[in-house]
Short mmCIF file of the C-alpha atoms (twelve columns), coordinates in Angstrom:
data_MODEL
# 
_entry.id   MODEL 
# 
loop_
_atom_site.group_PDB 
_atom_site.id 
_atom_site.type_symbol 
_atom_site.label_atom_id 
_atom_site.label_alt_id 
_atom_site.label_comp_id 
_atom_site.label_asym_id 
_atom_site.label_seq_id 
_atom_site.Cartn_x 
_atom_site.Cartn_y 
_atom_site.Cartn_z 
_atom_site.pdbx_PDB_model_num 
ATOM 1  C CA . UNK A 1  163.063 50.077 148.623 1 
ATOM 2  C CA . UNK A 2  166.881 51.228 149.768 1 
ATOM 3  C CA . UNK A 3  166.804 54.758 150.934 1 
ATOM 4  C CA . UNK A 4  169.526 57.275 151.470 1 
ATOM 5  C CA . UNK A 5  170.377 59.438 154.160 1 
ATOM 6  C CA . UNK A 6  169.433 62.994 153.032 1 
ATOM 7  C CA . UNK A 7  171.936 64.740 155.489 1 
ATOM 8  C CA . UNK A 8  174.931 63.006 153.961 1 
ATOM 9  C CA . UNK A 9  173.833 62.913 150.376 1 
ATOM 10 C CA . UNK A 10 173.812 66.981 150.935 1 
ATOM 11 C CA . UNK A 11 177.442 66.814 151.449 1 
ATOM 12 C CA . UNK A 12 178.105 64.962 148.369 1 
ATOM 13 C CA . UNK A 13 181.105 67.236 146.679 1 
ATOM 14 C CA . UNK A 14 181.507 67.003 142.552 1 
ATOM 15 C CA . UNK A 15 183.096 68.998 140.317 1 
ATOM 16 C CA . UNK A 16 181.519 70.880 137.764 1 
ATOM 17 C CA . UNK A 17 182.626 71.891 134.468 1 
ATOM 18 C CA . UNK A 18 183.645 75.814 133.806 1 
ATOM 19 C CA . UNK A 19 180.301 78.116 133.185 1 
ATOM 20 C CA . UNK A 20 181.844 78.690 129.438 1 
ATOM 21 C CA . UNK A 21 182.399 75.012 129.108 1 
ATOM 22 C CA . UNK A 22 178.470 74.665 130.437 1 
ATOM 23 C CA . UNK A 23 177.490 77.084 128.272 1 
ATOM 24 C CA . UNK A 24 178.730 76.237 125.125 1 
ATOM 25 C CA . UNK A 25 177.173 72.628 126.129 1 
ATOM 26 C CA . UNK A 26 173.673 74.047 126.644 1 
ATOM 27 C CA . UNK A 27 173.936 75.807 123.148 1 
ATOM 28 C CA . UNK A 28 174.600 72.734 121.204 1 
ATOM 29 C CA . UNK A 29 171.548 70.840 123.201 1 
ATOM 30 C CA . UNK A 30 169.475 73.593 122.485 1 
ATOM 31 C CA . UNK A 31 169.839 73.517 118.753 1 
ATOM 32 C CA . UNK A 32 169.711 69.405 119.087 1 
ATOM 33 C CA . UNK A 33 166.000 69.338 120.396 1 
ATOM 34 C CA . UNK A 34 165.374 72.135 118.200 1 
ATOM 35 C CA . UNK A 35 166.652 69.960 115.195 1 
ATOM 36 C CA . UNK A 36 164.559 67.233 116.916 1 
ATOM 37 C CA . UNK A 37 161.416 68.710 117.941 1 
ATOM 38 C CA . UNK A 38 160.503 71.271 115.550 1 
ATOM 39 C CA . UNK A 39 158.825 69.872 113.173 1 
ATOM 40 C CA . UNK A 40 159.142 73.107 110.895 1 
ATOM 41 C CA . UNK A 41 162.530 73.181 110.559 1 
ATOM 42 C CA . UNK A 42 164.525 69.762 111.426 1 
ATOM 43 C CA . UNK A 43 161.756 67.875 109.346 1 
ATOM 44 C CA . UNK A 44 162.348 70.031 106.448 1 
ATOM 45 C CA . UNK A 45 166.214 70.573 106.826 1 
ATOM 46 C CA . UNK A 46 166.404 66.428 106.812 1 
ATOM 47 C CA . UNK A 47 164.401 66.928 103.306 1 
ATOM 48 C CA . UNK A 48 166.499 68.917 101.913 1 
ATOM 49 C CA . UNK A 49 169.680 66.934 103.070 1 
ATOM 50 C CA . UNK A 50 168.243 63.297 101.533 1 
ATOM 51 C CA . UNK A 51 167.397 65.479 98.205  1 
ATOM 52 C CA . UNK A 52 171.190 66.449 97.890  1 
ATOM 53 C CA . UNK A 53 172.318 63.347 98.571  1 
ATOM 54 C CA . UNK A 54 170.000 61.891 95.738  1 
ATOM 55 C CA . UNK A 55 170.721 64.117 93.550  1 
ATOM 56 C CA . UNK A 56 174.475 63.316 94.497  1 
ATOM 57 C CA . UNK A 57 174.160 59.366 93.599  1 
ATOM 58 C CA . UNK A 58 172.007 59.833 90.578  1 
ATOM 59 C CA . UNK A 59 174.762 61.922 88.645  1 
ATOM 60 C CA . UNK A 60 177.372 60.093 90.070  1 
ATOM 61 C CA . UNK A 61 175.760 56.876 88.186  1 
ATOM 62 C CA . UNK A 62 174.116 58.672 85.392  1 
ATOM 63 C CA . UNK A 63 177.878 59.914 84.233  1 
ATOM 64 C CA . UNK A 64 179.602 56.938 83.217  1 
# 
């Protein structure tokens, strides 16, 4: 198994994006694995989203 030298892995330089930019990108992950995880409310927003869409296609074909 390759292994790395600690010492110059610790001087490793990257550039990070600014702490708005980072926020803003931790708000819309947050409300992703909410979406995912929560049973209580992505489960039931996904419900509601397949019943409009239903509803959508049945008029659509039921008006001709």
């Amino acid at each position: 198994m390759p292994r790395g030298n600690k010492y110059e892995i610790l001087k490793y330089e990257f550039s990070l994006p600014p702490i708005k930019d980072q926020q803003h990108i931790i708000e819309i992950l947050d409300r992703f694995e909410k979406l995912c995880n929560d049973i209580s409310e992505g489960l039931p927003a996904e419900i509601e989203a397949r019943q409009k869409q239903y509803e959508y296609y049945r008029d659509k074909l039921l008006k001709f």
